[in-house]
N, CA, C and O atoms as a GROMACS GRO file, in nm:
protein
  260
    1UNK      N    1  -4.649  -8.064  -3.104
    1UNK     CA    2  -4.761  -8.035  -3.016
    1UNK      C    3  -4.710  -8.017  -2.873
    1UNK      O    4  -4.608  -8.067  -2.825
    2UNK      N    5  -4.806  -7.930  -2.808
    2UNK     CA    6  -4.751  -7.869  -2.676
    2UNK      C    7  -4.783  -7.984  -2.526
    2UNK      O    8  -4.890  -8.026  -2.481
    3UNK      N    9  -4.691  -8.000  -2.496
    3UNK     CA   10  -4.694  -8.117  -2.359
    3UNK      C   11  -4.790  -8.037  -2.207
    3UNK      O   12  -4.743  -7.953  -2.130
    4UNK      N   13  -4.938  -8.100  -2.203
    4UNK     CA   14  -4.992  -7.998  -2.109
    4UNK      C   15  -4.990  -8.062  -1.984
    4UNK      O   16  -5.038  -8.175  -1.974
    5UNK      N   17  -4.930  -7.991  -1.865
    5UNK     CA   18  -4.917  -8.046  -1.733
    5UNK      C   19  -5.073  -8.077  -1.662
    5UNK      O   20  -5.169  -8.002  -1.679
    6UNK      N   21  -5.076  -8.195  -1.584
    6UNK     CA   22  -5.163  -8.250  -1.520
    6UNK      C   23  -5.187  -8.204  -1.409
    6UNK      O   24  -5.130  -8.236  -1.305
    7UNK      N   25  -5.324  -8.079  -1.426
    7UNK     CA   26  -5.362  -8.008  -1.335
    7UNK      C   27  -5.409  -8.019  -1.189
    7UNK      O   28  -5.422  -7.928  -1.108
    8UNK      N   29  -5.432  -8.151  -1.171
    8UNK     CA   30  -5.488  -8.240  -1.042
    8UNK      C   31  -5.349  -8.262  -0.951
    8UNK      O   32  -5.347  -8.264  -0.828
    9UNK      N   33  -5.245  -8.276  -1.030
    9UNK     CA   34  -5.084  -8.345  -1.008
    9UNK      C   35  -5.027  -8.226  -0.926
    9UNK      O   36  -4.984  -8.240  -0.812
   10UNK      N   37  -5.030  -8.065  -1.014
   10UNK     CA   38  -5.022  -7.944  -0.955
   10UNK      C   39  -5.010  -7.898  -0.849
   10UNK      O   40  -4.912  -7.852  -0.792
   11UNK      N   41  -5.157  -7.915  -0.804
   11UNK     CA   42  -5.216  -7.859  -0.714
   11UNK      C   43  -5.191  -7.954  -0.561
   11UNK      O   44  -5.226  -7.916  -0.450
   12UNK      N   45  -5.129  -8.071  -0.590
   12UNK     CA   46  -5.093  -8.172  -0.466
   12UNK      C   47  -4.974  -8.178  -0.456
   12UNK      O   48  -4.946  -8.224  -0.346
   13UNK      N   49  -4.868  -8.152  -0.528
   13UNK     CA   50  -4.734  -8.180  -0.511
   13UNK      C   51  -4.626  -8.010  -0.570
   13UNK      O   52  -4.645  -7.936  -0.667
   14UNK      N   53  -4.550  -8.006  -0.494
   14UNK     CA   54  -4.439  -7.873  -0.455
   14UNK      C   55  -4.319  -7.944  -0.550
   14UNK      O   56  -4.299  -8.061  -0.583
   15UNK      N   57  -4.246  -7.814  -0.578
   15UNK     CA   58  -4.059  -7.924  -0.650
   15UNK      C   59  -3.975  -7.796  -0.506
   15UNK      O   60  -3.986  -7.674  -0.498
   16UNK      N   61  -3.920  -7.866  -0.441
   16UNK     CA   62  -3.837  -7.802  -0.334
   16UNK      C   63  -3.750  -7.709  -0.348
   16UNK      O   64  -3.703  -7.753  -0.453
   17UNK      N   65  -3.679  -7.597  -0.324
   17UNK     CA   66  -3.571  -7.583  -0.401
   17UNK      C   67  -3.418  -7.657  -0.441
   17UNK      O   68  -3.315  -7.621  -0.499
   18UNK      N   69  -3.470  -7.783  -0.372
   18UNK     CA   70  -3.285  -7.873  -0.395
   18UNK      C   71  -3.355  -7.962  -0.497
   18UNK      O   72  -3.297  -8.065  -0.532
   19UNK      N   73  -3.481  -7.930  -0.550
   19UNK     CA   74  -3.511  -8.035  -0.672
   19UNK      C   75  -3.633  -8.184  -0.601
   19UNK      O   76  -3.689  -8.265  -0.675
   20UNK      N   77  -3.643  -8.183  -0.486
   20UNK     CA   78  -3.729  -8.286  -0.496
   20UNK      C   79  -3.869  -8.289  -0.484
   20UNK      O   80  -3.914  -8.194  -0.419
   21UNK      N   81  -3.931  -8.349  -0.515
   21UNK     CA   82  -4.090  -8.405  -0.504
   21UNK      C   83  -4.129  -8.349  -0.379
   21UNK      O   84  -4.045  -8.398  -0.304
   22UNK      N   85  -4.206  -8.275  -0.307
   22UNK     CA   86  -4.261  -8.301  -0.190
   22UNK      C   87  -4.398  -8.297  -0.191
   22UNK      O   88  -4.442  -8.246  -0.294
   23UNK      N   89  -4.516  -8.348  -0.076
   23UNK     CA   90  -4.630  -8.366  -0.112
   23UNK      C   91  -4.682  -8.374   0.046
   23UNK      O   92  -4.618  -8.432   0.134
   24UNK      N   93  -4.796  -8.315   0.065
   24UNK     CA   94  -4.859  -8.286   0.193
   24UNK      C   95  -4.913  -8.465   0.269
   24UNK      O   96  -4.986  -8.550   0.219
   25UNK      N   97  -4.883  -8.464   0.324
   25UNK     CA   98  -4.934  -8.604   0.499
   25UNK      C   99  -5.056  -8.530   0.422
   25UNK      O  100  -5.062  -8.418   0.372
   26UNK      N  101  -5.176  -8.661   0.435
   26UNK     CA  102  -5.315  -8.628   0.492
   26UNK      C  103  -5.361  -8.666   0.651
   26UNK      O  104  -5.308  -8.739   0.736
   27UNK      N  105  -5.484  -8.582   0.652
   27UNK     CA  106  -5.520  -8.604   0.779
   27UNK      C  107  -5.497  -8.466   0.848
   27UNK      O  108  -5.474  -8.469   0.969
   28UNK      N  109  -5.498  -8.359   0.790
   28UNK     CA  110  -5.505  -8.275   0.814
   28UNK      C  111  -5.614  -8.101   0.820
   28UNK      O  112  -5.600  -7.987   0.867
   29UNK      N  113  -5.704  -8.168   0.752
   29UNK     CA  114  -5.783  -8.070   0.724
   29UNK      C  115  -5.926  -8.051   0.802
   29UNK      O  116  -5.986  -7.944   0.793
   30UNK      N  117  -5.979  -8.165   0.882
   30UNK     CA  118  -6.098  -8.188   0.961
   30UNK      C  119  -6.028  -8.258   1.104
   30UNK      O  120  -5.916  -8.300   1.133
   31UNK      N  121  -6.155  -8.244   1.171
   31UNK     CA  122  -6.145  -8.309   1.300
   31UNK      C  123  -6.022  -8.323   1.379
   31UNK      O  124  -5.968  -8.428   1.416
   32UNK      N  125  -5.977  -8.177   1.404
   32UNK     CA  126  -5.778  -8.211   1.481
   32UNK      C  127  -5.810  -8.144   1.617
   32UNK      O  128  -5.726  -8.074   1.673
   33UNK      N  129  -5.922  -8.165   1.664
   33UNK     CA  130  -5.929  -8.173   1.803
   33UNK      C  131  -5.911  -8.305   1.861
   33UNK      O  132  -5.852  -8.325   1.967
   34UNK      N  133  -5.953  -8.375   1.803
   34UNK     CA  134  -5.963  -8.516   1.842
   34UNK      C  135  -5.785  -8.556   1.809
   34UNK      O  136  -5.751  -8.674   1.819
   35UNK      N  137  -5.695  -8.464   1.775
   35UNK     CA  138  -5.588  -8.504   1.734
   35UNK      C  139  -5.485  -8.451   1.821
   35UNK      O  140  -5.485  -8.330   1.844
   36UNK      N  141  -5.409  -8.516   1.866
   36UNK     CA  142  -5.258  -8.469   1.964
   36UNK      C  143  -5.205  -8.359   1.927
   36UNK      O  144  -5.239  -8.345   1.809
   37UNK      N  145  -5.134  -8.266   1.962
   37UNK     CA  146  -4.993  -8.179   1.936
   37UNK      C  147  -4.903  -8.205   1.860
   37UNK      O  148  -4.860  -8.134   1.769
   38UNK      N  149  -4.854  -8.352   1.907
   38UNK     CA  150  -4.764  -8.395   1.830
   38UNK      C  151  -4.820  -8.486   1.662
   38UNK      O  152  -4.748  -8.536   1.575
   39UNK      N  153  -4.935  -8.479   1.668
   39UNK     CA  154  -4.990  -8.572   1.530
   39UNK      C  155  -5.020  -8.432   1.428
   39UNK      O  156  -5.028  -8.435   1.305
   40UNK      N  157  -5.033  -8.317   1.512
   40UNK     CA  158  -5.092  -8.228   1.388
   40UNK      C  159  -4.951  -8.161   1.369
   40UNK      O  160  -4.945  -8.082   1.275
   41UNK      N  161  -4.831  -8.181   1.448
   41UNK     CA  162  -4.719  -8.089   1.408
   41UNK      C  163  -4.618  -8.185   1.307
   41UNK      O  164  -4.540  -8.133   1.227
   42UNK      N  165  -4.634  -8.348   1.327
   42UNK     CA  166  -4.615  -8.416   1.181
   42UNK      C  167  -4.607  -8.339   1.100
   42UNK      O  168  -4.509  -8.321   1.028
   43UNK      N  169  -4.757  -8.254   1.096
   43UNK     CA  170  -4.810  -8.299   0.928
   43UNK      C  171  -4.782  -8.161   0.872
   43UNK      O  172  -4.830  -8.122   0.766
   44UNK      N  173  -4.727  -8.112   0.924
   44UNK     CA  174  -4.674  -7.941   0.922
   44UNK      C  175  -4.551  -7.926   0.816
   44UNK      O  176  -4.533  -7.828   0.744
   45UNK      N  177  -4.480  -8.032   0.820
   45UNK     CA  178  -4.347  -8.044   0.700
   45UNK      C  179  -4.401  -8.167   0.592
   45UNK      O  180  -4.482  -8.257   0.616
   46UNK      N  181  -4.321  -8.135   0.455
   46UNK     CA  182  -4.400  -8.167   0.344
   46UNK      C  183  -4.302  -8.308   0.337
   46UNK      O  184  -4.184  -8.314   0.374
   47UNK      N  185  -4.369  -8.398   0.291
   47UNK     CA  186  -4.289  -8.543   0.266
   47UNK      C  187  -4.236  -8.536   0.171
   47UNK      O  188  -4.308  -8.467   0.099
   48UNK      N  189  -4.119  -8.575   0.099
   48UNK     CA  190  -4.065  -8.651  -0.020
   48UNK      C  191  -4.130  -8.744  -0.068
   48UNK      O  192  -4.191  -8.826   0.000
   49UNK      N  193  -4.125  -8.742  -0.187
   49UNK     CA  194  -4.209  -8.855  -0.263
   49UNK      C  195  -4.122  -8.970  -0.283
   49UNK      O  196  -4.001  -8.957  -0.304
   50UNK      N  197  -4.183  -9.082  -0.278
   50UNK     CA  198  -4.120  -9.212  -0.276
   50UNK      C  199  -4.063  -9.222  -0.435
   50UNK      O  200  -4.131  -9.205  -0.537
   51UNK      N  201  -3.900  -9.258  -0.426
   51UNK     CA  202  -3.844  -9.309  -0.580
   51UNK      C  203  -3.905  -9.324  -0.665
   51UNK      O  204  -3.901  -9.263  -0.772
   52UNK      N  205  -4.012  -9.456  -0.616
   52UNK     CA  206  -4.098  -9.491  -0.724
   52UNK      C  207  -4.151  -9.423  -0.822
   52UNK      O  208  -4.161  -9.468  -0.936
   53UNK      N  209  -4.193  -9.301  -0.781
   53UNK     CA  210  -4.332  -9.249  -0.774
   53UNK      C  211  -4.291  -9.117  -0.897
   53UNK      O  212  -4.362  -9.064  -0.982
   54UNK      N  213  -4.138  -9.093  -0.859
   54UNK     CA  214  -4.095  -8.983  -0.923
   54UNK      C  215  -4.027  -8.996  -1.058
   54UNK      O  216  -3.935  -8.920  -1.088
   55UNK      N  217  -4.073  -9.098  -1.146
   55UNK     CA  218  -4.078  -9.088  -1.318
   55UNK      C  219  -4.205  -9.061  -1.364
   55UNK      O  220  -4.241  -9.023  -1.475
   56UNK      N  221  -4.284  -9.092  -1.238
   56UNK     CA  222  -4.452  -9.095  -1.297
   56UNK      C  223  -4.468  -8.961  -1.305
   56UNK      O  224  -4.520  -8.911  -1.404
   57UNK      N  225  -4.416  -8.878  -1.186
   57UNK     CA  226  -4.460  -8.715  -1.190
   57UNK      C  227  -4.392  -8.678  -1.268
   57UNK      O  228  -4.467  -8.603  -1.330
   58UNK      N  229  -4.281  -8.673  -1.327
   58UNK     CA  230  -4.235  -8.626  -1.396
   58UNK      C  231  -4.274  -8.619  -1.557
   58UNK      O  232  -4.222  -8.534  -1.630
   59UNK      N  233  -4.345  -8.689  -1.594
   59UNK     CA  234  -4.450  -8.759  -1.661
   59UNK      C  235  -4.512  -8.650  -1.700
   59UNK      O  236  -4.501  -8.574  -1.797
   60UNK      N  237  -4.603  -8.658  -1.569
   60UNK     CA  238  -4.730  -8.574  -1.563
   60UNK      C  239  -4.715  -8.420  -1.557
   60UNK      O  240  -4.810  -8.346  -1.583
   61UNK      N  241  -4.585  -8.372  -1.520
   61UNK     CA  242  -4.530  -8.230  -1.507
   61UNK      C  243  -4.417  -8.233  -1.568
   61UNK      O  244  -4.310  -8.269  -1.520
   62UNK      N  245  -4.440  -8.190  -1.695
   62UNK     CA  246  -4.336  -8.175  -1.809
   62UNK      C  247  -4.290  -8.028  -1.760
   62UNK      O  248  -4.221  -8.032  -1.659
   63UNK      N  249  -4.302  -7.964  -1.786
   63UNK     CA  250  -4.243  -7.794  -1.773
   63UNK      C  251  -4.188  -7.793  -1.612
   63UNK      O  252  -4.077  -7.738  -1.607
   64UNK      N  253  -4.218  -7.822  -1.528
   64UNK     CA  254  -4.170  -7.829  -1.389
   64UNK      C  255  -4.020  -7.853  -1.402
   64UNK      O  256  -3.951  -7.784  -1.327
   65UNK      N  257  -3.968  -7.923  -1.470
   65UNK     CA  258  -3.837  -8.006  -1.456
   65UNK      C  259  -3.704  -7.925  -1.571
   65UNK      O  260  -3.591  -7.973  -1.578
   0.00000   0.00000   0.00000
């Protein structure tokens, strides 16, 4: 039987091209007037996902890997 990737998982998390996890900062999508220069240019580069975190996705995104 066919292993189906977790469509919610998808749509929130990137595979980089050197292979890792990355996944968008929130706090970005409403109210960034009220927000600095420097708080909305954070959120502009994608985070690495914490160790932990990356057997679980892998899990959940079989064909990705």
């Amino acid at each position: 039987m066919k292993l189906k990737s977790h469509s919610g998982l998808k749509k929130r998390v990137k595979i980089s091209g050197r292979g890792k996890i990355m996944f968008q900062k929130p706090g970005k999508r409403h109210l960034l007037i009220n927000k600095s220069k420097r708080q909305k240019a954070t959120h502009n580069m994608g985070m690495p996902s914490h160790g932990s975190d990356v057997s679980k996705i892998k899990r959940l995104l079989p064909q990705s890997f």
